[in-house]
C-alpha positions as CSV (number, residue, x, y, z in Angstrom):
1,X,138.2,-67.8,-7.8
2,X,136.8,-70.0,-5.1
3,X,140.0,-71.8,-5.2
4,X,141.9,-69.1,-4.1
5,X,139.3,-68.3,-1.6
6,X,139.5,-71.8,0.0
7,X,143.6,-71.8,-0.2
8,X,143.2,-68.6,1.7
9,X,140.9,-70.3,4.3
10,X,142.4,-73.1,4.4
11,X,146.3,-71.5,5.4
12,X,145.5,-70.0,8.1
13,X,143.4,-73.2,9.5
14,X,146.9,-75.0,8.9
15,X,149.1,-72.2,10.6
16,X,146.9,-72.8,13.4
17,X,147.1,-76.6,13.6
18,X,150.8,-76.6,13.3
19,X,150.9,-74.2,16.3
20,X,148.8,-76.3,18.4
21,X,151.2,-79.2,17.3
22,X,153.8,-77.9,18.5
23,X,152.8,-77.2,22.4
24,X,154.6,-79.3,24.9
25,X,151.6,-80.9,25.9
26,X,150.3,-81.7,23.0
27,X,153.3,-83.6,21.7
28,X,153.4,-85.4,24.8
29,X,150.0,-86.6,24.4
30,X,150.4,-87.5,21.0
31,X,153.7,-89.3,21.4
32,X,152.4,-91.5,24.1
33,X,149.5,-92.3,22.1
34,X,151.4,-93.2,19.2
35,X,154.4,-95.2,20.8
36,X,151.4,-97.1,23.0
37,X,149.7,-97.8,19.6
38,X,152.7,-99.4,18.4
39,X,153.4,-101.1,21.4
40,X,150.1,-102.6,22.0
41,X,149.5,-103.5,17.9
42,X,152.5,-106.0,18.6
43,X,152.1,-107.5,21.3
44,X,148.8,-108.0,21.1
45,X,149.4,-109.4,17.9
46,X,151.2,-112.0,19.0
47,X,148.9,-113.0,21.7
48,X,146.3,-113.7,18.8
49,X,148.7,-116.1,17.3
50,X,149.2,-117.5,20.0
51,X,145.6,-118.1,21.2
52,X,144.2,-118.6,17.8
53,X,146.9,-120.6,15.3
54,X,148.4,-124.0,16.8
55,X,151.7,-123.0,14.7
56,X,151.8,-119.8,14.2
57,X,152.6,-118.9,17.9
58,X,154.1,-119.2,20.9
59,X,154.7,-117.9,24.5
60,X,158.5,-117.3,23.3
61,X,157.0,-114.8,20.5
62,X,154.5,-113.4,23.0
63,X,157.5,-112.0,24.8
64,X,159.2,-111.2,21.5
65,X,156.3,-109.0,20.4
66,X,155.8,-107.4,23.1
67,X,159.3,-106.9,23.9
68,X,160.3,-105.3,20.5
69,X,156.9,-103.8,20.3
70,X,158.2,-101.8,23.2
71,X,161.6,-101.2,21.8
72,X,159.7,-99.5,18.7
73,X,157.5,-97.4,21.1
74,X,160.7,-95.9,22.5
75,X,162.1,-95.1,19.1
76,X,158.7,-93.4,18.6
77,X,158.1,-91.1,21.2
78,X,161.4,-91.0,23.7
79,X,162.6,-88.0,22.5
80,X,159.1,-86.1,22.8
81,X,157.5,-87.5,25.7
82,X,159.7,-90.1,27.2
83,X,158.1,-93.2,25.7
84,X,156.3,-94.2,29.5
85,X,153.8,-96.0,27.8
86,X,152.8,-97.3,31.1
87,X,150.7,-95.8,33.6
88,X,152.6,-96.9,36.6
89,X,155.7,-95.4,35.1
90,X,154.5,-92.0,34.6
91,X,152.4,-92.1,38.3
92,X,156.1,-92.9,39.8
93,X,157.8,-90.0,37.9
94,X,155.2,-87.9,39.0
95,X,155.8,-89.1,42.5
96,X,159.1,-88.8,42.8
97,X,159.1,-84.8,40.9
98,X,160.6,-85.9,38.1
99,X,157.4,-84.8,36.3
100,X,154.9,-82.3,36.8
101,X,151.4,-83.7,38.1
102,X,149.7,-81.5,35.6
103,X,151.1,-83.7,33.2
104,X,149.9,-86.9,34.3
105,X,146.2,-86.6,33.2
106,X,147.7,-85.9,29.4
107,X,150.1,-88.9,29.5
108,X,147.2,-91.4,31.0
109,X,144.6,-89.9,28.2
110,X,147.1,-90.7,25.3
111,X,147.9,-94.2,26.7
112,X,144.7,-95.4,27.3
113,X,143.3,-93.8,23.8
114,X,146.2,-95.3,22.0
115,X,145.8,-99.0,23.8
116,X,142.5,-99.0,23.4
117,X,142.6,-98.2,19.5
118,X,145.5,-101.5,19.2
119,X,142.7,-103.4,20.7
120,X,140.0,-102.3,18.5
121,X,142.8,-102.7,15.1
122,X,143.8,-106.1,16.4
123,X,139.8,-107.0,16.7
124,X,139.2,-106.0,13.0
125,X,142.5,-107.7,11.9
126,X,141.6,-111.4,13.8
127,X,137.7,-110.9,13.6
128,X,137.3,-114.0,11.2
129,X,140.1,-116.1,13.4
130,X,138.0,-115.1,16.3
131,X,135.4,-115.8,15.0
132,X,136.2,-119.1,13.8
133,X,138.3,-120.3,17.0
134,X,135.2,-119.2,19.4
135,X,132.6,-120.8,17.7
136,X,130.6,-117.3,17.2
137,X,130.7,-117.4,21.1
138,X,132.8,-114.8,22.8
139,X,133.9,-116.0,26.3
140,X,136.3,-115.1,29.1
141,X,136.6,-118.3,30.0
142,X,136.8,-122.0,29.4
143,X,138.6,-124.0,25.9
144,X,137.9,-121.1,23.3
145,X,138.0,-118.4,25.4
146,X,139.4,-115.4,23.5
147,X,139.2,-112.8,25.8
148,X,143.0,-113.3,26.9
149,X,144.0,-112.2,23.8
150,X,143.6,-108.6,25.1
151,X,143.7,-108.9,28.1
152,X,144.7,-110.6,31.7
153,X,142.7,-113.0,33.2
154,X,143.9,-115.1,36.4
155,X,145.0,-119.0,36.2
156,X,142.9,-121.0,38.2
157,X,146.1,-122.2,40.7
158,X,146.5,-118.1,41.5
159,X,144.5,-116.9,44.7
160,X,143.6,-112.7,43.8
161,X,146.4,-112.0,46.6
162,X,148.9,-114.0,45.6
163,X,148.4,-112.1,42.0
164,X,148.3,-108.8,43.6
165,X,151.7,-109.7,45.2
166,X,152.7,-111.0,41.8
167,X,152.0,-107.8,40.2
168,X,153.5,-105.3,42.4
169,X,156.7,-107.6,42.4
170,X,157.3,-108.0,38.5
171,X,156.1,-104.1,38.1
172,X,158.7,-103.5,40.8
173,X,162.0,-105.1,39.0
174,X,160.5,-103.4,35.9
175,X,161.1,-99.8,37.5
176,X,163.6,-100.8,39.3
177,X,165.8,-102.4,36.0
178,X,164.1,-99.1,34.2
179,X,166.2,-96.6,36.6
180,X,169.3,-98.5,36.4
181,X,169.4,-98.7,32.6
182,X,168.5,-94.5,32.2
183,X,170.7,-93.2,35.0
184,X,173.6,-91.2,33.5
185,X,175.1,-91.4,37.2
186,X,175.7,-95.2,37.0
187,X,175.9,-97.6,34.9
188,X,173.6,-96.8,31.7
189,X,172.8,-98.4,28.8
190,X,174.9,-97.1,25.3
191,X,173.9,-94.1,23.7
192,X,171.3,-95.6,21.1
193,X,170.7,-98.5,22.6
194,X,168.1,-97.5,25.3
195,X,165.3,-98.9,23.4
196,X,166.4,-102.0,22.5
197,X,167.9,-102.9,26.1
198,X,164.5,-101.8,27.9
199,X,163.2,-104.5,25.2
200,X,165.1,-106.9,25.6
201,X,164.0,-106.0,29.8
202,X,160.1,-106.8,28.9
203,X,161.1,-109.6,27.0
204,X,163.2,-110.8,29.7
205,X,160.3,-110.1,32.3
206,X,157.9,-112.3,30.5
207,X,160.2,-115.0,30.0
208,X,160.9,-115.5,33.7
209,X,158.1,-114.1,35.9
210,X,155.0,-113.7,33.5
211,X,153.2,-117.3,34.0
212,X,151.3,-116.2,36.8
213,X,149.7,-113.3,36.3
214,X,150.3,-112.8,32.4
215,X,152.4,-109.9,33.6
216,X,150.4,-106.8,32.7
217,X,152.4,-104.7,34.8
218,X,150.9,-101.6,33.0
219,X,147.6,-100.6,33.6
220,X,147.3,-99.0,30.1
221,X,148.0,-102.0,28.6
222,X,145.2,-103.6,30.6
223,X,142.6,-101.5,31.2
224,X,141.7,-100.4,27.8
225,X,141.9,-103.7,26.2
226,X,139.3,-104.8,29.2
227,X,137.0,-101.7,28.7
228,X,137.0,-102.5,24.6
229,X,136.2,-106.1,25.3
230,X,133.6,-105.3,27.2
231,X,131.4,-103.1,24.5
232,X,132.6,-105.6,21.8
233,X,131.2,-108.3,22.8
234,X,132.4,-110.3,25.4
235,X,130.4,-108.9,28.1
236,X,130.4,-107.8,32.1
237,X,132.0,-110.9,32.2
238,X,135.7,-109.1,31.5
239,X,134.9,-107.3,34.7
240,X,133.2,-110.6,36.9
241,X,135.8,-112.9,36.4
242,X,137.4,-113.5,40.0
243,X,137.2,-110.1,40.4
244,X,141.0,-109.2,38.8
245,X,140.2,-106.6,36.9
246,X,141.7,-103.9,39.7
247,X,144.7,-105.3,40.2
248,X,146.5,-105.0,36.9
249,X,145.6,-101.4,37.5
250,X,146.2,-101.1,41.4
251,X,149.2,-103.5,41.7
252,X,151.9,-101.7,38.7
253,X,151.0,-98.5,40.6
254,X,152.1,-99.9,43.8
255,X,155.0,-102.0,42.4
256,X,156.6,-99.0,40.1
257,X,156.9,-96.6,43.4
258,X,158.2,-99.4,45.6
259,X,161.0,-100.3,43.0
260,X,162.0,-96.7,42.3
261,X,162.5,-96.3,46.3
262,X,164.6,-99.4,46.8
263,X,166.4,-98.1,43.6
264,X,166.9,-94.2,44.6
265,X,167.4,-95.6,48.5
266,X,170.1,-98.5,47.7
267,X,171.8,-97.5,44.5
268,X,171.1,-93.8,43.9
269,X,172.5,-92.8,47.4
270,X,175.5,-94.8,47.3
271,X,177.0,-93.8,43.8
272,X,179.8,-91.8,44.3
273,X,180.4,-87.9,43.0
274,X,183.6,-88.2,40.1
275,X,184.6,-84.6,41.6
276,X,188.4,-83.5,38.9
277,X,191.4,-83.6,40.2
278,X,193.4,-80.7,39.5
279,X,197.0,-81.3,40.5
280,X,199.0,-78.5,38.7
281,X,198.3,-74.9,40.4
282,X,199.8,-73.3,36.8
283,X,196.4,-74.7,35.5
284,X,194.6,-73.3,37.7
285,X,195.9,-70.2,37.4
286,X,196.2,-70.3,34.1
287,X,192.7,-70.7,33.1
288,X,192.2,-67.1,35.1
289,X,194.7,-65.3,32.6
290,X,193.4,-63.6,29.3
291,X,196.0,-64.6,26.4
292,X,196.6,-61.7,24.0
293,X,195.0,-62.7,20.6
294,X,197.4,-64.6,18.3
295,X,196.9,-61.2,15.6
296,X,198.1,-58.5,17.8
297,X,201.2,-57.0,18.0
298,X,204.0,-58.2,20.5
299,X,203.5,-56.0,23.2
300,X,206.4,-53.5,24.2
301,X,209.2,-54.4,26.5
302,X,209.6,-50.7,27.4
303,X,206.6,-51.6,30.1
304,X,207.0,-51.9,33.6
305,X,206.5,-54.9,35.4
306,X,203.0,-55.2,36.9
307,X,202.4,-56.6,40.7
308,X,200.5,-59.8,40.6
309,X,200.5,-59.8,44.4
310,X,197.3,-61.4,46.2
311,X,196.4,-57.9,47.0
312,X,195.9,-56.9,43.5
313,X,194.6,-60.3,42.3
314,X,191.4,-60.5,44.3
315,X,189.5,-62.4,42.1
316,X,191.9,-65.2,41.8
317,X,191.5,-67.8,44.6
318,X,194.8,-68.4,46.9
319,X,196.2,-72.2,45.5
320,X,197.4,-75.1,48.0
321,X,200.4,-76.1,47.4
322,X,201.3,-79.4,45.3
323,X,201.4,-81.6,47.2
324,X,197.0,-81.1,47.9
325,X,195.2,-81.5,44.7
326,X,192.3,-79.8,44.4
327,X,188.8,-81.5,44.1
328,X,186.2,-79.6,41.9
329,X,182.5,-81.2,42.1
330,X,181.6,-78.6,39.4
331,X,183.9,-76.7,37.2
């Protein structure tokens, strides 16, 4: 009997859960905290090999991991929320009306929560490597500094300007690259290969422009990582060093709006409409006149001829000749 009682407390508690599930919002947030979970588990990943086994990493696989770490994030979540993953991303959509503002608190929760949750995995996963690399001694800088595995940190050579301009530039050919491989009006990427191509993009990114900054380029991918560092062990120091920490989330912000203009101001303006040619006027026409059903009878030829004179045709447009094809934008 209590069995039955707690199936019958228990059903409704689901019904209600799935309902909640299924709002827009809720979908959203969860797919951009899932797909930057997955994201930010590999990539960060293979920072840690990098930073903490002298043959088990490299700065090639840093850019592999993150790069296909993004590729799965978009398989994750691009149907449901878009895959954004990025906080500069979604702040330029919003800016530009491609997304409601309302949204962009929900997208920015589930990013941050899901970055900051890789951090804490990839902290429980490495904790003895850490451990054993830092001497007990968590630092942000210096020879076993392991701080960079989550986060950026500024090379010595770099002035905090010079990274600023660094990261609005690299965040800009993101979103500018970004646009030009989604928009159905140019040139896209294949159907089904979205995700990979905006990889192979990141990938791409890091290979050629991220030695100066580290390219964060993604204030959720920064940010959180910082903030967990911070309570884990490694101190205000995360925050102190050479005062970078608001740039990674400043700079992408900046950067992702600035390429999306040159993009919608360069390339969206210029690409031309495809309007149809229609050449034949019989086609036209003929797309106006009902055809009798293939089942009913001939019909009689005892009938009188009708008048299809413009007068009694108003509905059908008058046709130029020939010789002037006619150019539908929409049809």
């Amino acid at each position: 009997r209590s069995t039955h009682n707690s199936k019958m407390v228990s059903s409704p508690m689901v019904t209600r859960m799935q309902a909640i599930m299924q709002k827009e919002m809720v979908r959203e947030f969860l797919g951009e905290f899932m797909s930057t979970y997955v994201m930010m588990v590999f990539g960060l990943g293979s920072v840690a090999h990098m930073v903490l086994g002298d043959k088990f990493g490299s700065y090639l696989s840093v850019n592999l991991g993150f790069g296909f770490g993004v590729t799965m994030g978009v398989h994750m979540a691009g149907n449901i929320s878009g895959a954004h993953m990025n906080a500069a991303i979604t702040f330029t959509s919003c800016a530009l009306g491609r997304m409601s503002w309302k949204k962009f608190p929900v997208y920015i929760l589930g990013q941050f929560l899901g970055s900051f949750l890789a951090s804490a995995t990839i902290y429980c996963l490495f904790y003895s490597a850490i451990i054993q690399f830092s001497g007990g001694h968590l630092t942000v800088t210096g020879p076993t500094a392991t701080a960079g595995i989550f986060a950026t940190y500024l090379p010595e050579y770099m002035t905090l300007w010079r990274g600023f301009l660094d990261e609005v530039l690299v965040t800009g050919m993101l979103q500018l690259c970004l646009l030009a491989i989604t928009d159905k009006e140019n040139n896209p990427a294949l159907q089904g290969t979205q995700a990979l191509v905006i990889g192979i993009l990141i990938a791409v990114i890091g290979l050629s422009l991220g030695m100066n900054t580290g390219y964060a380029i993604n204030p959720s991918r920064d940010l959180p990582p910082r903030f967990f560092t911070f309570i884990a062990g490694w101190g205000v120091q995360v925050f102190r060093a050479r005062d970078w920490w608001w740039v990674p989330v400043v700079a992408p912000l900046l950067g992702a709006y600035l390429g999306a203009i040159v993009y919608v101001v360069f390339v969206g303006s210029t690409i031309a409409q495809r309007p149809q040619v229609l050449e034949d006027s019989t086609i036209y026409e003929d797309r106006r006149v009902p055809v009798l059903p293939k089942t009913m009878p001939d019909p009689p030829t005892t009938l009188s001829p009708v008048s299809v004179s413009p007068s009694n045709r108003p509905s059908v447009r008058t046709v130029p000749p020939l010789s002037d094809p006619i150019h539908l934008e929409h049809f």
